[in-house]
ZABAGU-582380 format. One line per field, with one value per residue (C-alpha): chain; x, y, z; residue in one letter. Coordinates in nm, 3 decimals, decimal comma. Each point is the difference from the previous one (the first is absolute). Example, Ala and Ser with C-alpha at 12.3 -4.5 7.8 and 13.67 -1.06 7.14 Angstrom:
<pts>
chaine [A | A]
u [1,230 | 0,137]
v [-0,450 | 0,344]
w [0,780 | -0,066]
residu [A | S]
</pts>
This chain:
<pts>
chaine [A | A | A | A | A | A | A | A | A | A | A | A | A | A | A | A | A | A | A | A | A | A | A | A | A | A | A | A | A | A | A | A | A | A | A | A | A | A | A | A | A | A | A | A | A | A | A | A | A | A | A | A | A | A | A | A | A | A | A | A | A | A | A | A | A | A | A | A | A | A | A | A | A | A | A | A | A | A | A | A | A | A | A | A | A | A | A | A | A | A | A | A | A | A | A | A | A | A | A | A | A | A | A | A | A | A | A | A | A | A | A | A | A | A | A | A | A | A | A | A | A | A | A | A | A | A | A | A | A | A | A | A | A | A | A | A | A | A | A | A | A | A | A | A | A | A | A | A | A]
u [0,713 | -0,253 | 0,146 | 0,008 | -0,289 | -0,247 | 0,186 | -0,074 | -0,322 | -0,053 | -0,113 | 0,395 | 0,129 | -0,235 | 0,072 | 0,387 | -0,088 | -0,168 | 0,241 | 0,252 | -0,220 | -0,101 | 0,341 | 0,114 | -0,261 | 0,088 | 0,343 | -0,035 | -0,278 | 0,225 | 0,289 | -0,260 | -0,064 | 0,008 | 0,344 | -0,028 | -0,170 | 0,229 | -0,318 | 0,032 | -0,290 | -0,115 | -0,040 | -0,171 | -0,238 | -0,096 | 0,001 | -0,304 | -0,225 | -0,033 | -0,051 | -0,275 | -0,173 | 0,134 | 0,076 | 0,047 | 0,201 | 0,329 | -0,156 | -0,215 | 0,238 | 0,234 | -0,281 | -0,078 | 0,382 | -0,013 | 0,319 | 0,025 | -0,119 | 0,397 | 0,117 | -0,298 | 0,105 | 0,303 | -0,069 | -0,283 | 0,275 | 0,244 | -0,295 | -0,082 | 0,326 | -0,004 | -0,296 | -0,170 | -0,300 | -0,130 | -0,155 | -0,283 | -0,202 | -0,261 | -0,331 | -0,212 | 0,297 | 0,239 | 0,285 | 0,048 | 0,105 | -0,102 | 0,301 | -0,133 | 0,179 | 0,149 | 0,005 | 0,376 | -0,073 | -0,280 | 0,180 | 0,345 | -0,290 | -0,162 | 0,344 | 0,150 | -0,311 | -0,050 | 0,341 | -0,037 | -0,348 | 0,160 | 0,262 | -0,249 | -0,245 | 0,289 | 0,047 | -0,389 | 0,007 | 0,233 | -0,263 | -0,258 | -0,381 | -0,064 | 0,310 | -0,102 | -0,335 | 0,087 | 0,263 | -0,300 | -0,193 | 0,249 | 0,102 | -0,285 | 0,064 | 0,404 | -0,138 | -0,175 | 0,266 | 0,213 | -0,230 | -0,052 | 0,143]
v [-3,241 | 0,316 | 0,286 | 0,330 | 0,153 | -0,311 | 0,039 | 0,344 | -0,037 | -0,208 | 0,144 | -0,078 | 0,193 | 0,274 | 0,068 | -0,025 | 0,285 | 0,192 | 0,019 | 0,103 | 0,266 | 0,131 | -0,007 | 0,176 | 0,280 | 0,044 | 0,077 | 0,238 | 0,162 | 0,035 | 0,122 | 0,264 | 0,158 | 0,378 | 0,051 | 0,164 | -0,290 | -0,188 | -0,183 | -0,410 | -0,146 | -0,154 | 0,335 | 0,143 | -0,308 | 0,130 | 0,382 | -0,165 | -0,201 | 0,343 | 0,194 | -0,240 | -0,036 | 0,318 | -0,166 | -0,392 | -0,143 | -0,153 | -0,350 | 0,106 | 0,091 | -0,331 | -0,166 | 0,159 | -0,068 | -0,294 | 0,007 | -0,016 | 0,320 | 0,047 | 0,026 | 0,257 | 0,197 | 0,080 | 0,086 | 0,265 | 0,134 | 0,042 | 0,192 | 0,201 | 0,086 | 0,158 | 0,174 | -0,220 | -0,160 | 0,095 | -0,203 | 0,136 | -0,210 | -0,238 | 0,177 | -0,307 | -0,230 | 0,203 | -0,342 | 0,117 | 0,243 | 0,094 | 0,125 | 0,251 | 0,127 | 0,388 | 0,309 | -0,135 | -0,385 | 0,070 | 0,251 | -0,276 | -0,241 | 0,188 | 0,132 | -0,378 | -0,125 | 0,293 | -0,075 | -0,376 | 0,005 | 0,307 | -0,276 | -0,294 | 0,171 | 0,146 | -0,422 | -0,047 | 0,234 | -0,256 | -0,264 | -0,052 | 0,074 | -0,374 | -0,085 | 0,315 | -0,155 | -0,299 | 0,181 | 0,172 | -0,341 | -0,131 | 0,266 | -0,136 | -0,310 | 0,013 | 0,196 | -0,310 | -0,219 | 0,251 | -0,011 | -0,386 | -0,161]
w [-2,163 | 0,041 | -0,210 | 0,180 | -0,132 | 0,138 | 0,344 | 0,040 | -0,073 | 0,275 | 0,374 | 0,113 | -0,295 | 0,024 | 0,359 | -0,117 | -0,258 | 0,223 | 0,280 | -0,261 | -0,117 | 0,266 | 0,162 | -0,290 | 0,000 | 0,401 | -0,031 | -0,254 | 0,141 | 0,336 | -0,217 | -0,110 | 0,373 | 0,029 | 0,067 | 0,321 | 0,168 | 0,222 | 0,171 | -0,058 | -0,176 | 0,330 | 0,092 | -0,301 | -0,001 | 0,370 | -0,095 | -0,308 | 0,228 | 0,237 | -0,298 | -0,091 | 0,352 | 0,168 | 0,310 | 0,105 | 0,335 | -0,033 | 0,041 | -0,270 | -0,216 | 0,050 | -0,080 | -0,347 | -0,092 | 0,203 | 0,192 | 0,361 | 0,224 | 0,128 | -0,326 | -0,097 | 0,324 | -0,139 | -0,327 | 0,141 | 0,278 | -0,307 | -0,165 | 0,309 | 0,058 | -0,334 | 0,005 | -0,216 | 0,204 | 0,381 | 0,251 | 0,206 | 0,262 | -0,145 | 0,082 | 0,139 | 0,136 | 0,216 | -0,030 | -0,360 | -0,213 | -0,378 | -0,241 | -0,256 | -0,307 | 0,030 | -0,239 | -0,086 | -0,055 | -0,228 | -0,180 | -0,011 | -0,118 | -0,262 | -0,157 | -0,045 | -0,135 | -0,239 | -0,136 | -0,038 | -0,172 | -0,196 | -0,097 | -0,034 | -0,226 | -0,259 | -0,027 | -0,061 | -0,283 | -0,165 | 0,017 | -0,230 | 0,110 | 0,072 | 0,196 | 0,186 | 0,053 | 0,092 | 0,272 | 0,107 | 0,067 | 0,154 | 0,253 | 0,222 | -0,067 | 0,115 | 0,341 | 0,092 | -0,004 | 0,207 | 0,236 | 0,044 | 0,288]
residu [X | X | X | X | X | X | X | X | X | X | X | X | X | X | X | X | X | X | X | X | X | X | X | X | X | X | X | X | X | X | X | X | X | X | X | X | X | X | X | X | X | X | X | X | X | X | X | X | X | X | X | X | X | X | X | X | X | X | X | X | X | X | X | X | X | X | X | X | X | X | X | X | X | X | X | X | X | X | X | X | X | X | X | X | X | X | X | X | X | X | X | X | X | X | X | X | X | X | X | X | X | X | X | X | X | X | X | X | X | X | X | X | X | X | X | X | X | X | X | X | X | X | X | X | X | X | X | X | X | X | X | X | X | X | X | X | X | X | X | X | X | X | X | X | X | X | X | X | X]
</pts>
């Protein structure tokens, strides 16, 4: 019978001890939100990518989080309707529009990262430099596999 270590060294029990990790690190990074920020992650996720590319249509964006257009629709009318995002005509195809980021989303943004990485890096200075080095290796590494289909 494999002991535990040899299992978790496998590709199976890595991706087991990754999940966990990672799962881990999520909810405590969401328990570390700015308190004022009632926005759901789905939103803040949306609120980042228009930070990042200023202004993308809804298709676009349901794309990039790959869920289905309907479902993005609502999450941008939720952030509309709180004066988080706009939506202006697309200037080449009149059938679409382009959502862009506001003065308040960016700000709502900015504030909940600020506090998270503020969080986050008070943890790194508990690590030594190479576990910190490694964590910055990796970093890259760990976006690539969230963004594999």
């Amino acid at each position: 019978m494999p002991t535990v270590e040899a299992v978790s060294r496998t590709d199976a029990g890595l991706a087991a001890e990754l999940r966990t990790s990672v799962m881990r690190l999520r909810r405590r990074l969401t328990v570390e939100r700015h308190p004022d920020n009632e926005l759901s992650i789905g939103s803040m996720v949306v609120l980042g990518l228009l930070h990042r590319s200023d202004a993308q249509t809804v298709g676009e964006l349901a794309r990039a989080e790959k869920v289905q257009p309907p479902s993005m629709t609502r999450t941008v009318s939720g952030l509309e309707d709180g004066g988080y995002v706009t939506r202006r005509p697309h200037e080449t195809d009149g059938r679409q529009v382009v959502v862009q980021i506001t003065a308040l989303g960016r700000a709502t943004l900015l504030a909940d990262r600020k506090r998270r990485d503020a969080w986050l890096a008070v943890q790194l200075k508990h690590l030594t430099a190479d576990e910190r080095d490694v964590l910055r290796r990796a970093a890259p590494i760990l976006d690539r596999l969230s963004q594999a289909d």
